[in-house]
ROMARSE-5786 format. One line per field, with one value per residue (C-alpha): chain; residue number from 0; x, y, z. Coordinates in Angstrom, 1 decimal, padded with zeros to 4 digits, always signed. Example, Ala and Ser with C-alpha at 12.3 -4.5 7.8 and 13.67 -1.06 7.14 Angstrom:
% residues 2
unit: A, A
pos: 0, 1
X: +012.3, +013.7
Y: -004.5, -001.1
Z: +007.8, +007.1
***
This chain:
% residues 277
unit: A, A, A, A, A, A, A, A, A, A, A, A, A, A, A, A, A, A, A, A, A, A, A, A, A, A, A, A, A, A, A, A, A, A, A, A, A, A, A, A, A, A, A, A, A, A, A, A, A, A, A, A, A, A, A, A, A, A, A, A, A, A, A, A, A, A, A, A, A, A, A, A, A, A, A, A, A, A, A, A, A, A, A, A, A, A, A, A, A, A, A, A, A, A, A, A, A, A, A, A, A, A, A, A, A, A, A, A, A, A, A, A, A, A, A, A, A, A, A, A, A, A, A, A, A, A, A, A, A, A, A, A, A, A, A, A, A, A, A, A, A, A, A, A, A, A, A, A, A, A, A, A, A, A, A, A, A, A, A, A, A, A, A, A, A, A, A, A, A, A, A, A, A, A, A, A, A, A, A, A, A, A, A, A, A, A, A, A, A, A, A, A, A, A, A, A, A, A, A, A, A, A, A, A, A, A, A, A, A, A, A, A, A, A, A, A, A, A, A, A, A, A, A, A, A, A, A, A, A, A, A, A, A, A, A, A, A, A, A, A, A, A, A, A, A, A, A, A, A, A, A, A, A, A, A, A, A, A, A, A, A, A, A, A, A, A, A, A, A, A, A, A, A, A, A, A, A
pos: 0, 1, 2, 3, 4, 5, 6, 7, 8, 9, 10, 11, 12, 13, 14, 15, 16, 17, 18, 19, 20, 21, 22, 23, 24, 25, 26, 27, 28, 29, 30, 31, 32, 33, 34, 35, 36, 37, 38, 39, 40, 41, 42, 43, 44, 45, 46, 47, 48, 49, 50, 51, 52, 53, 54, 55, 56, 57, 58, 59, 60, 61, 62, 63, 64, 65, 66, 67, 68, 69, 70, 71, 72, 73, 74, 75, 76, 77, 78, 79, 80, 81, 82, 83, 84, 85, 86, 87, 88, 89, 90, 91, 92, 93, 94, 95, 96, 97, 98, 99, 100, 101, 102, 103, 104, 105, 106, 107, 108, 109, 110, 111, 112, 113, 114, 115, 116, 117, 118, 119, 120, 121, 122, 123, 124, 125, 126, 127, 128, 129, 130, 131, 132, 133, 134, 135, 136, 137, 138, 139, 140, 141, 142, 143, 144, 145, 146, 147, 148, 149, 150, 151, 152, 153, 154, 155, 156, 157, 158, 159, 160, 161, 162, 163, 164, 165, 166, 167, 168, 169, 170, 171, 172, 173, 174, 175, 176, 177, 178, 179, 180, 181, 182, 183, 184, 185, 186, 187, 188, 189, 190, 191, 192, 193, 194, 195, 196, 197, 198, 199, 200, 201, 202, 203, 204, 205, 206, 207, 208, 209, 210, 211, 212, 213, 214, 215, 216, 217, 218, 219, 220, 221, 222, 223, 224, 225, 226, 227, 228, 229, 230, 231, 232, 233, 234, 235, 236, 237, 238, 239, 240, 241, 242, 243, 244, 245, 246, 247, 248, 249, 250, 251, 252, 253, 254, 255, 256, 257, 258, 259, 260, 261, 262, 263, 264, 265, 266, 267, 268, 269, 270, 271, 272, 273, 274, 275, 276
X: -171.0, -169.4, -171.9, -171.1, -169.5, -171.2, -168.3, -165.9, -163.0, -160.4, -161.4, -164.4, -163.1, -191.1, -190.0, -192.0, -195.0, -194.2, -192.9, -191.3, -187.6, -185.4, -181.6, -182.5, -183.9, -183.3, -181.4, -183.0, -185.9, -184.8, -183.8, -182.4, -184.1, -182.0, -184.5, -188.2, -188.8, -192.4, -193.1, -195.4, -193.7, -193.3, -195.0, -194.5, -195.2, -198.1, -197.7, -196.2, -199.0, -201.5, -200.5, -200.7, -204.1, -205.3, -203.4, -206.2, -203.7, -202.4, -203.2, -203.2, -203.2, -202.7, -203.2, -201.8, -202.8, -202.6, -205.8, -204.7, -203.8, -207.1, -208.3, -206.8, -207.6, -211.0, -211.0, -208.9, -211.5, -208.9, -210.5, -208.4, -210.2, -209.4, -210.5, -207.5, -205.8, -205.2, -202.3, -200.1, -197.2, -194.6, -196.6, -195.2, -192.2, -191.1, -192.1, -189.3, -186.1, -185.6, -185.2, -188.0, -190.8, -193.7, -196.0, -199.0, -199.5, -198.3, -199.2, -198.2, -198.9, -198.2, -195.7, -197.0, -196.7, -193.5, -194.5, -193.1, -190.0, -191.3, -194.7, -193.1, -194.6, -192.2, -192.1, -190.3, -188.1, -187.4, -184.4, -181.9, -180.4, -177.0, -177.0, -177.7, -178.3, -178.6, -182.2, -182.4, -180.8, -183.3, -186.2, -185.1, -184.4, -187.9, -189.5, -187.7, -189.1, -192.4, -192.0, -190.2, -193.1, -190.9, -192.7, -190.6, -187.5, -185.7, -183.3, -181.9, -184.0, -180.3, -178.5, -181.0, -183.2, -186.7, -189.2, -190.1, -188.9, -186.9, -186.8, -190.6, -190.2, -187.7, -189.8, -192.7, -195.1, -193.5, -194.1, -197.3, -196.7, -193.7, -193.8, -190.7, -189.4, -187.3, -185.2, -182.4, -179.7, -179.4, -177.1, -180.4, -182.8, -180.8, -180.5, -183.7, -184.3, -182.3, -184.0, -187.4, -186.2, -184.8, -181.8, -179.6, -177.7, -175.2, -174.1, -170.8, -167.6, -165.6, -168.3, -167.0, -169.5, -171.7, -175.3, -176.1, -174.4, -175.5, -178.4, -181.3, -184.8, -187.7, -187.6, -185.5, -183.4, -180.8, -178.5, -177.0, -174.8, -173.9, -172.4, -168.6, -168.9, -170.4, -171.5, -170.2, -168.1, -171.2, -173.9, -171.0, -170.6, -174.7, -175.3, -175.5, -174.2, -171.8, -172.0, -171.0, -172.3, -169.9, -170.2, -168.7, -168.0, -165.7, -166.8, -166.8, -169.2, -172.5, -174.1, -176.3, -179.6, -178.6, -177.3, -180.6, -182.4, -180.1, -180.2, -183.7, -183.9, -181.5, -183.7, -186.9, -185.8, -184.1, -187.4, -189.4, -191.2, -191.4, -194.1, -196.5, -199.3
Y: +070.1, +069.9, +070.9, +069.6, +071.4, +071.9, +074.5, +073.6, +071.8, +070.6, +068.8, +069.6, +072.7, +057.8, +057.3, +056.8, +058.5, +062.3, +062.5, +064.6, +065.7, +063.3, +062.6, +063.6, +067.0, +069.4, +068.0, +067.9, +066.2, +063.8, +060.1, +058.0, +055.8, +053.0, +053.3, +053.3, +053.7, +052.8, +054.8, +058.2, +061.3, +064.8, +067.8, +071.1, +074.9, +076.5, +075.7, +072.2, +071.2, +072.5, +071.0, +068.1, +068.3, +069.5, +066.1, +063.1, +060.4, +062.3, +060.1, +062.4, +060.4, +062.7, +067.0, +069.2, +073.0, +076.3, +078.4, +081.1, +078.6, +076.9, +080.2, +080.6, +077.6, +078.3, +082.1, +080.5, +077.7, +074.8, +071.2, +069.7, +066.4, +065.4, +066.5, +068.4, +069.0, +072.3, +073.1, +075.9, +076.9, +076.0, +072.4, +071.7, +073.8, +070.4, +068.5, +069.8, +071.2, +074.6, +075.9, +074.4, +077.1, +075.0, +078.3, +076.9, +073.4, +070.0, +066.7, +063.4, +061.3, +058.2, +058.3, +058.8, +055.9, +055.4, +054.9, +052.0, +053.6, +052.2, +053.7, +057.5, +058.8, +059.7, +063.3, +066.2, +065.9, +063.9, +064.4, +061.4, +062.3, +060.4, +059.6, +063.3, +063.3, +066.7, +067.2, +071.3, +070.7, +067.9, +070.1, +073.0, +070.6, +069.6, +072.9, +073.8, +070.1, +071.4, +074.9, +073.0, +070.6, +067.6, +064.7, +063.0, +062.6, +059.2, +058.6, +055.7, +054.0, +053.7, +056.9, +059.7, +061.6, +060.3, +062.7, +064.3, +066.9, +069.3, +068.2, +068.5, +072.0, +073.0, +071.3, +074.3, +071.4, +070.1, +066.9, +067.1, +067.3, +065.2, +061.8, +060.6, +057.0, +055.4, +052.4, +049.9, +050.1, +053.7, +052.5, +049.8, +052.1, +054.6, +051.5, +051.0, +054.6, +054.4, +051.2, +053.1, +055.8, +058.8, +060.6, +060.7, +063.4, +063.3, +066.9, +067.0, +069.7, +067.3, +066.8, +066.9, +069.8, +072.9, +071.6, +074.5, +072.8, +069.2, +068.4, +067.9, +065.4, +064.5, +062.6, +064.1, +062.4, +065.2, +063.7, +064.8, +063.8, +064.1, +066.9, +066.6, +063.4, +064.1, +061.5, +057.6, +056.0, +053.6, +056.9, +058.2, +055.7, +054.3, +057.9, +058.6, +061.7, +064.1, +067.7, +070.3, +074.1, +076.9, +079.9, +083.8, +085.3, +084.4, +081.5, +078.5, +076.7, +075.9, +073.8, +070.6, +072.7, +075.6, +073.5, +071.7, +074.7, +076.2, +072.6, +072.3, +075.9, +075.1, +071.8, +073.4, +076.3, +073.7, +071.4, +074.3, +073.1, +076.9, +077.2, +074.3, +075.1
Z: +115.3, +111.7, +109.0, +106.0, +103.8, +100.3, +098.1, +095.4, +094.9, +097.9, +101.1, +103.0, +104.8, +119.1, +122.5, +125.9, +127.2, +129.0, +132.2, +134.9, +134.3, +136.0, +134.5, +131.1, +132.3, +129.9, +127.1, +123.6, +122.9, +119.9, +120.1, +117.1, +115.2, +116.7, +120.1, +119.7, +115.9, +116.9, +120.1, +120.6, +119.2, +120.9, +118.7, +119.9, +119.4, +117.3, +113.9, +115.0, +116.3, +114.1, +110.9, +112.7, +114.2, +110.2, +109.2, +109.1, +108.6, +112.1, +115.3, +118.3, +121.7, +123.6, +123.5, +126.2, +126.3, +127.9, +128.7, +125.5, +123.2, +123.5, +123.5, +120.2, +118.5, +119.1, +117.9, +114.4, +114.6, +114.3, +115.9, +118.6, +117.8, +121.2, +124.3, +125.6, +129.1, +130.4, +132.1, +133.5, +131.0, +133.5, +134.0, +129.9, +130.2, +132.5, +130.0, +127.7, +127.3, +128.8, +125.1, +124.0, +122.8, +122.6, +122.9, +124.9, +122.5, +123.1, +121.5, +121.8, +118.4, +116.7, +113.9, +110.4, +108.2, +106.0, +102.1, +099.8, +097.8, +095.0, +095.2, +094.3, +091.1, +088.7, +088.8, +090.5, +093.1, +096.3, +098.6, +099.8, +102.9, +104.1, +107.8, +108.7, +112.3, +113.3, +114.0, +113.6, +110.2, +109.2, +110.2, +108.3, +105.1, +105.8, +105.7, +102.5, +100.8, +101.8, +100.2, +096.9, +096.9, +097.1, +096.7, +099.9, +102.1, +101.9, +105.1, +106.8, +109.5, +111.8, +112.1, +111.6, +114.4, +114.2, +113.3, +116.9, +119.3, +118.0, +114.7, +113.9, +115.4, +113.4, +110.5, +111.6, +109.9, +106.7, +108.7, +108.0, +104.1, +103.2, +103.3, +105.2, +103.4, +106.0, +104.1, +106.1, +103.9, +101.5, +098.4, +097.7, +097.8, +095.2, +093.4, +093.3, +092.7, +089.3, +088.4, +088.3, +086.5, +088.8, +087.9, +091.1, +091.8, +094.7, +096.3, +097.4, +097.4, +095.2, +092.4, +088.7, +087.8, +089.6, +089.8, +087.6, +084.9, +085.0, +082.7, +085.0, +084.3, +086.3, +088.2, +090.6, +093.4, +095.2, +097.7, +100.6, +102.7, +106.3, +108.6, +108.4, +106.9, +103.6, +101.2, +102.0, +099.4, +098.5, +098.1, +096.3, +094.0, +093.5, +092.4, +088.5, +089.1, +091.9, +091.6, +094.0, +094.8, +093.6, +095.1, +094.4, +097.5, +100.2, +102.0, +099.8, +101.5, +102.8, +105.8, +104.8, +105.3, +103.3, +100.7, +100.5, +100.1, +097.2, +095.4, +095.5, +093.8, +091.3, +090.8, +090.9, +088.3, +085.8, +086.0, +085.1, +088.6, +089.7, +087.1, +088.2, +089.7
***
């Protein structure tokens, strides 16, 4: 895979119910949005699973466990609100891909809802993400939303890994706790996004100015564009702003996660968000 590049000037340097491996044994669970939008999703591994059960809007249909990690949900006192099945660890190691460390828990769920773009309040930060389909990076852009308390993720509903799999493990919960917006067509909704008042701020290694320099205001949109790809020519051009990510040492640049996680700092510090309770 090419990760985007995020450094200074020059060119960029749901699904179906479980069942037994067949063909598909053993590669990654994620699908695109272009297959089942609506269909169950896969939730795996402790925390995973967890944040999900603690999650009311949550709808579990299904929850799949070994003896010692009922054992521990009961000893940490965490509901399963459904009666669960108790397997062998091998019986959902099938279930999976062999990399999969799912340690003991396994849900199936329905998808959370996807909010109205024009509902977000108009304050701190959300992130736009353009057509990134790598679903490790996703998760780990989610977990850093969660820890920047951004207020949600806007993505594509064609050309992004729907929230499942691999992706909400890598997401260790954020799931949970940001809203994903999922829009058909991306330069509307940062239209719409500057007509209610966001300042949109594109990232890319060919921005006029470092982000440390732009003159930030709430609310906040930061947008990022795909691996390899970075932003399209429309994303480009719908945002009020392009800035790129200068950095001092050697390597120029930075992978899409990464670069989400340093943008939302930069963000967060100018907003004076780091002080909000």
């Amino acid at each position: 895979m090419n990760d985007r590049k995020f450094g200074p000037k020059g060119r960029r340097s749901g699904g179906k119910p479980f069942k037994k491996p067949g063909k598909s044994a053993g590669r990654p669970t994620w699908r695109d949005r272009d297959s089942d939008p609506d269909g169950p999703v896969v939730l795996y591994g402790w925390h995973t699973v967890t944040m999900a059960l603690a999650n009311p809007a949550r709808q579990i249909r299904k929850l799949t466990l070994t003896e010692n990690a009922a054992k521990r949900l009961t000893e940490e006192n965490i509901e399963t609100r459904i009666a669960p099945e108790i397997v062998r660890p091998d019986e959902i190691d099938r279930l999976l891909s062999p990399d999969a460390v799912h340690q003991g828990l396994l849900a199936e769920a329905d998808p959370l809802p996807s909010p109205d773009i024009e509902s977000l309040e108009q304050d701190g930060m959300v992130l736009v993400l353009d057509q990134i389909t790598d679903p490790h990076n996703v998760g780990a852009i989610l977990r850093s939303a969660a820890a920047f308390a951004v207020k949600a993720i806007v993505t594509t509903g064609r050309h992004s890994p729907e929230a499942t799999g691999v992706l909400a493990k890598a997401a260790s919960g954020a799931l949970e706790l940001v809203p994903i917006i999922t829009v058909p067509n991306l330069a509307r909704a940062l239209t719409t996004l500057n007509d209610i008042g966001f300042q949109t701020v594109g990232l890319d290694s060919e921005g006029s100015e470092d982000l440390s320099d732009v003159t930030l205001r709430e609310p906040l949109a930061l947008v990022l564009g795909a691996e390899g790809k970075g932003l399209r020519r429309l994303t480009r051009e719908t945002c009020s702003v392009v800035a790129r990510l200068d950095m001092p040492g050697e390597i120029k640049s930075l992978n899409v996660s990464n670069a989400a996680a340093l943008s939302l700092h930069v963000g967060a510090s100018r907003l004076g968000l780091m002080k909000r309770k």
